[in-house]
SEPA-827912 format. One record per residue (C-alpha): residue number from 0; residue in three letters; x negated, z, y. Coordinates in steps of 0.25 Angstrom, whole numbers, plus 5000, padded with zeros to 4 digits. Example, Ala and Ser with C-alpha at 12.3 -4.5 7.8 and 13.67 -1.06 7.14 Angstrom:
// residues 2
<site pos="0" code="ALA" px="4951" pz="5031" py="4982"/>
<site pos="1" code="SER" px="4945" pz="5029" py="4996"/>
// end
This chain:
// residues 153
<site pos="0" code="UNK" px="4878" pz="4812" py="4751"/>
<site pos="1" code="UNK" px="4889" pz="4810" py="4761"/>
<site pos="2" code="UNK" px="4903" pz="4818" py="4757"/>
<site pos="3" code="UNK" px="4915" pz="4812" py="4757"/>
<site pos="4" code="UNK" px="4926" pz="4820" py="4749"/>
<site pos="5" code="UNK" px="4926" pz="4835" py="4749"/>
<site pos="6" code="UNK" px="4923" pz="4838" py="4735"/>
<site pos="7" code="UNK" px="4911" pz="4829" py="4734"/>
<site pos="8" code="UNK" px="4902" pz="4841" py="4741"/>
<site pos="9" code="UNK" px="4898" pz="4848" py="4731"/>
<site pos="10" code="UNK" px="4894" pz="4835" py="4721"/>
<site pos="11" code="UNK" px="4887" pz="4830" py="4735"/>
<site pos="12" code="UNK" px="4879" pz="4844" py="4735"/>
<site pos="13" code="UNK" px="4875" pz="4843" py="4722"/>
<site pos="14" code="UNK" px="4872" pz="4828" py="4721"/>
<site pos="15" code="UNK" px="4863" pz="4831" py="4732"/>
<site pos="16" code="UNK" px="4857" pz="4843" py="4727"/>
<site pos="17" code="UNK" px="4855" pz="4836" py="4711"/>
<site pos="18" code="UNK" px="4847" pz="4824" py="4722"/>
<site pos="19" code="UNK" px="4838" pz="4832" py="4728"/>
<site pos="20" code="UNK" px="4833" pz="4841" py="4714"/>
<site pos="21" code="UNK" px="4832" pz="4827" py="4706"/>
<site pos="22" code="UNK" px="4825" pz="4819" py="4716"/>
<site pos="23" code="UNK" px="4815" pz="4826" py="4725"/>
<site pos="24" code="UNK" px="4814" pz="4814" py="4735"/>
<site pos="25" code="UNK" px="4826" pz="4814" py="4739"/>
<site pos="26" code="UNK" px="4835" pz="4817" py="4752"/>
<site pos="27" code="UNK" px="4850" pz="4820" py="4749"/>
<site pos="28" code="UNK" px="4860" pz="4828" py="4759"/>
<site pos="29" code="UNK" px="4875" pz="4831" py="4754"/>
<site pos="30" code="UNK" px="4883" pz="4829" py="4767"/>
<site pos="31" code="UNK" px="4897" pz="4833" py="4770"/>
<site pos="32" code="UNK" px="4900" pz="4826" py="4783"/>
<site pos="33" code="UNK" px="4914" pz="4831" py="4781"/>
<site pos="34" code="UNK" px="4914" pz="4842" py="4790"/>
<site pos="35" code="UNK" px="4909" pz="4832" py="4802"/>
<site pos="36" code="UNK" px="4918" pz="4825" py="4800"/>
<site pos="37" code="UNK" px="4931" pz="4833" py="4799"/>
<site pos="38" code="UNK" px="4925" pz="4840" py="4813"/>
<site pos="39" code="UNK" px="4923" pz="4825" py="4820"/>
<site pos="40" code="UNK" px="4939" pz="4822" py="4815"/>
<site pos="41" code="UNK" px="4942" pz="4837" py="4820"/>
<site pos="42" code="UNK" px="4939" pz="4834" py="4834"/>
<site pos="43" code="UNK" px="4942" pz="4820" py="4834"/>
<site pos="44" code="UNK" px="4957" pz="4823" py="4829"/>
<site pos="45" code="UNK" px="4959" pz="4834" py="4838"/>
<site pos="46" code="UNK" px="4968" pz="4840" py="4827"/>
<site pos="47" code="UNK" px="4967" pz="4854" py="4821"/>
<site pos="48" code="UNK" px="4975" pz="4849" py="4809"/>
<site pos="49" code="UNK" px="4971" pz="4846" py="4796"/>
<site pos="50" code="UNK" px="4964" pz="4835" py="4792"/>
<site pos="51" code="UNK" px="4959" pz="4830" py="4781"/>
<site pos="52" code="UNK" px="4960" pz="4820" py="4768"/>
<site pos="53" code="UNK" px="4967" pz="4807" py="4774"/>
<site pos="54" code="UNK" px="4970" pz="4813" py="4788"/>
<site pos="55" code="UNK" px="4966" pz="4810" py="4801"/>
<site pos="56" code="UNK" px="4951" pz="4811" py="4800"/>
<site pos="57" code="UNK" px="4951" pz="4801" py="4785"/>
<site pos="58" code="UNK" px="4960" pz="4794" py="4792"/>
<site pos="59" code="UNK" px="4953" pz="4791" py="4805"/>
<site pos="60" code="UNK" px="4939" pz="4787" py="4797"/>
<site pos="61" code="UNK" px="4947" pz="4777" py="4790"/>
<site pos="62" code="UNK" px="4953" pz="4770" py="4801"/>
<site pos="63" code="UNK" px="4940" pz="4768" py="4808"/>
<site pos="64" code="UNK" px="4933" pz="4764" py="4793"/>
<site pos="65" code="UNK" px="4946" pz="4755" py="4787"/>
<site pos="66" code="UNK" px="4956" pz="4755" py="4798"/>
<site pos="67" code="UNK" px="4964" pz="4746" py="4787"/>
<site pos="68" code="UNK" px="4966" pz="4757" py="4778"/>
<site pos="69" code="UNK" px="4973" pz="4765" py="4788"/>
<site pos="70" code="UNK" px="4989" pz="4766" py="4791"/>
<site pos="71" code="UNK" px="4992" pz="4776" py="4799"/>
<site pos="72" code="UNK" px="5007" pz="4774" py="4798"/>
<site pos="73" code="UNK" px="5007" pz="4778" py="4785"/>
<site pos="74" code="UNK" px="5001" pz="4791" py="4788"/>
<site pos="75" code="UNK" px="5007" pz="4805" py="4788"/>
<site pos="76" code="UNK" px="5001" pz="4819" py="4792"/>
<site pos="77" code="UNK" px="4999" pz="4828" py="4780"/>
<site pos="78" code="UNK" px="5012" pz="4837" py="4781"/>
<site pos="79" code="UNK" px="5002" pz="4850" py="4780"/>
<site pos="80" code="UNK" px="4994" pz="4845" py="4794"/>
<site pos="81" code="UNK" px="4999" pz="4859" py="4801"/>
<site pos="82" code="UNK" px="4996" pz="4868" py="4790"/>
<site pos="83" code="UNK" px="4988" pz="4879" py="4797"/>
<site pos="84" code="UNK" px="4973" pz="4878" py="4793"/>
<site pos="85" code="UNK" px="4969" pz="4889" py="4785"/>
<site pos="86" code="UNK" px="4962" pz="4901" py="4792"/>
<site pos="87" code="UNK" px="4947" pz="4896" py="4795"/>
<site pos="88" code="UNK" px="4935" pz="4901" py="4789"/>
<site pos="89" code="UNK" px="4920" pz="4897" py="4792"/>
<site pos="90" code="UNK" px="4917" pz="4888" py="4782"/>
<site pos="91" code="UNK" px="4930" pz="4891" py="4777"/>
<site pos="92" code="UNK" px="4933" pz="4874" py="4775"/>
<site pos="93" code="UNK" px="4932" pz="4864" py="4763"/>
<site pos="94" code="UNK" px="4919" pz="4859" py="4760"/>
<site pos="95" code="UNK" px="4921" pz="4846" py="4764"/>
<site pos="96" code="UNK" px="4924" pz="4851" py="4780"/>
<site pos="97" code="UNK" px="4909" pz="4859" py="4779"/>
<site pos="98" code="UNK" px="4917" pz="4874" py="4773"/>
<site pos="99" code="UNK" px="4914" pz="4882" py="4763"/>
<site pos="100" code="UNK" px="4928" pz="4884" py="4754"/>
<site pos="101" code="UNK" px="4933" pz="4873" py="4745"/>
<site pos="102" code="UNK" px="4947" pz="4878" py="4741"/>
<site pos="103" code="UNK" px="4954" pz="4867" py="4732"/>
<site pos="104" code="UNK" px="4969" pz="4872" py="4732"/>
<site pos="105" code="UNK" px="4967" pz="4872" py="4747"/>
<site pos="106" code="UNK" px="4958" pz="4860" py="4750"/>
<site pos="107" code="UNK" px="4966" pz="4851" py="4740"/>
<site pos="108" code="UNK" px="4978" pz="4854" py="4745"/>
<site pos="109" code="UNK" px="4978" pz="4842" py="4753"/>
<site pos="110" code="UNK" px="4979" pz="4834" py="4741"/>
<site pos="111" code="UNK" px="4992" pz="4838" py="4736"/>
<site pos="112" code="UNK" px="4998" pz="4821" py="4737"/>
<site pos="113" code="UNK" px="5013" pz="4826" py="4733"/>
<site pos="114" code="UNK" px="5011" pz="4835" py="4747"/>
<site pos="115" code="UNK" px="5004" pz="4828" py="4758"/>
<site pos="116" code="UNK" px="5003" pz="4814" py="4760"/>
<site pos="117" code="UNK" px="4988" pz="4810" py="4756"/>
<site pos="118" code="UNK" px="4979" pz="4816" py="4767"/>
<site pos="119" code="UNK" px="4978" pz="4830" py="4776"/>
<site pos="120" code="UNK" px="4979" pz="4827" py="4791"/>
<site pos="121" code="UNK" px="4986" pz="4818" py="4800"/>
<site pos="122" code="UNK" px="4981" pz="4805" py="4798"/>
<site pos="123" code="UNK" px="4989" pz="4798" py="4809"/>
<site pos="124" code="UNK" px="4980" pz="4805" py="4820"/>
<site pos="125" code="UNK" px="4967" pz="4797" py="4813"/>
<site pos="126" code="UNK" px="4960" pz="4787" py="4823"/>
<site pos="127" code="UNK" px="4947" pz="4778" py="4823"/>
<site pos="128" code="UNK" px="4940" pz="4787" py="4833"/>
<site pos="129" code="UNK" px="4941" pz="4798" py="4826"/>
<site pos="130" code="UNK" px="4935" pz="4791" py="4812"/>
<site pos="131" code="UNK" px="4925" pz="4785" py="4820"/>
<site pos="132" code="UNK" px="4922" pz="4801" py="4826"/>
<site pos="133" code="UNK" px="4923" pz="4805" py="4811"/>
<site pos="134" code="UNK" px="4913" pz="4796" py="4806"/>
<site pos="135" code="UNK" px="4904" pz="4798" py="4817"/>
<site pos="136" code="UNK" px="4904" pz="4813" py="4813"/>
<site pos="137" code="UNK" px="4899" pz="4812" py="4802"/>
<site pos="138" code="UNK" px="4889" pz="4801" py="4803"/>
<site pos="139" code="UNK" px="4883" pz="4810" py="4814"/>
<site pos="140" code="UNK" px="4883" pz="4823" py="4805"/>
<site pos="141" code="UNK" px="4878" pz="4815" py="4795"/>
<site pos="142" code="UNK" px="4866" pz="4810" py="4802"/>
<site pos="143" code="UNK" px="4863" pz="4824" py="4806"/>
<site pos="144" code="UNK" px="4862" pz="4828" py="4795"/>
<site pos="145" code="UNK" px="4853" pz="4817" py="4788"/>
<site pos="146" code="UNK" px="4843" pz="4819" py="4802"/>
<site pos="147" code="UNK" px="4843" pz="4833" py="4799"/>
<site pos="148" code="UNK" px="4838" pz="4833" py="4786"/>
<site pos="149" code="UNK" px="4831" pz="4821" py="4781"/>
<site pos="150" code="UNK" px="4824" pz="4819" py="4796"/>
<site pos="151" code="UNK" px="4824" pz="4834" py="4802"/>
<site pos="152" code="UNK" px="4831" pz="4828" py="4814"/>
// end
């Protein structure tokens, strides 16, 4: 099971775990390539600021995945692209980038429409190669993990 949306983690884990007790012959792995991939587009961008939901990185796997769904002159930065982060803590990051703290107030805040303009991030700094990095990533991660514990590779 391959997440792709924050909140799905927990289901995911459970799904899995339901799997596993019901059926004794089966193999089921709960994989959040988030985090491998937010660390390929962290690199790739260069960038310290935020990123997220329609940003740069989505952004950037589109135009390499349906380039014709892409305008980038109609694109704007989130107005809160300079905020400071908050203070970092181990582990201290959502879920979905490999933390421990799901705060909804904070986390959601992104999603406030009347506010921002649809995405966190910069989105006209997206590009092919760093989709293609992106993807790469967590294709890579992904393998890993599957050698690791289904072929104790």
């Amino acid at each position: 099971l391959v997440m792709g949306h924050d909140e799905n983690l927990p289901a995911m884990g459970m799904a899995a775990q339901e799997l596993v007790l019901l059926h004794e012959d089966i193999q089921v792995l709960s994989l959040n390539i988030m985090f491998a991939m937010k660390a390929s587009e962290g690199a790739a961008l260069k960038t310290k600021k935020r990123d997220g939901h329609g940003g740069a990185g989505e952004t950037a796997r589109l135009m390499l995945s349906h380039p014709n769904l892409v305008y980038l002159e109609r694109v704007r930065p989130d107005p809160d692209i300079d905020a400071p982060p908050p203070r970092e803590i181990v582990g201290g990051t959502p879920p979905l980038l490999g933390g421990g703290v799901y705060n909804p107030a904070r986390d959601m805040a992104m999603y406030q429409y009347g506010r921002h303009p649809g995405q966190t991030g910069d989105p006209t700094t997206a590009t092919r190669e760093v989709g293609q990095k992106s993807l790469e990533a967590m294709g890579a991660w992904t393998a890993d993990v599957i050698k690791r514990d289904f072929f104790g590779k």
